[in-house]
C-alpha positions, 0 to 999 in steps of 0.5 A: 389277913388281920393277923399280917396287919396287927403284928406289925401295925405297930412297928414304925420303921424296917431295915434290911442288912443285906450283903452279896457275900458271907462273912462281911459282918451283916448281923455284927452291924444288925446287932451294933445298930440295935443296941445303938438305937436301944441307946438312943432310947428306941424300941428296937427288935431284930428279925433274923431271917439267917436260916442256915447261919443264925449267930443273931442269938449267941452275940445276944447271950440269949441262945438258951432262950425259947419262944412262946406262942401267944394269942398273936403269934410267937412272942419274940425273945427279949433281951438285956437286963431291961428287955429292950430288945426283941429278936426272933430268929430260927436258933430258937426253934433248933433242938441244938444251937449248932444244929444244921438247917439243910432245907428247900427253898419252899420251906425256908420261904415259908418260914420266913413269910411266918416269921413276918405274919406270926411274930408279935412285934407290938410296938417298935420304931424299928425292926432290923432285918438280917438277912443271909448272904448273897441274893437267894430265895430268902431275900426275895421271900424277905421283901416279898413279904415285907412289900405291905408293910413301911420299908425304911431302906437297906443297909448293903454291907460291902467289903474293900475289896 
């Protein structure tokens, strides 16, 4: 549809921070990787696609935030003095922050296809996405949505072990 070819027509590069397992600091290095690139000069915005764990938020000091709808879609919270960063991600749609998120597959692809579609990016030269743990239905829903779109690559994040 237009809408999936406006809203991210203007981001120029996506990422994905993926990993098998939980706790292995995918959404610290999403969160890092942003404010570097921002650093850099670069227009940067995060997709959290965490349903059941969305910490993107609080390590951004923007958990308090709400999204608004535009003509576009959802307008994505800026964050930082200077608004540098957009983010999106389903702690902003929770009554509370510590609110549990228990759903069925459909519903979170669903989600996540509308966090894709829905999401006002305007122009970026890169969106990083962080993702669950593990490989279950919120990835492939992920690149399944992502597949028209220009996919810079994966970082796997990976313990020692």
């Amino acid at each position: 549809t237009l809408a999936e070819r406006t809203n991210l027509a203007g981001v120029r590069h996506i990422l994905l921070v993926l990993s098998g397992k939980g706790g292995v600091g995918k959404s610290t290095l999403s969160t890092e990787l942003a404010l570097a690139l921002q650093n850099a000069g670069k227009r940067v915005g995060i997709l959290d696609v965490d349903l059941c764990g969305p910490s993107i938020p609080r390590m951004l000091k923007v958990q308090d935030s709400a999204v608004h709808q535009c003509d576009s879609g959802w307008v994505p919270v800026f964050v930082g003095q200077d608004k540098a960063i957009a983010l999106m991600s389903i702690g902003f749609l929770l009554e509370r922050p510590d609110e549990a998120v228990v759903w069925r597959g459909p519903k979170k692809n669903a989600l996540i296809k509308q966090f894709v579609t829905d999401v006002a990016w305007g122009d970026l030269d890169f969106l990083i996405v962080d993702t669950p743990p593990g490989t279950s239905d919120e990835h492939i829903s992920t690149v399944e949505a992502l597949r028209p779109y220009q996919l810079l690559g994966a970082i796997l994040v990976t313990t020692p072990q």
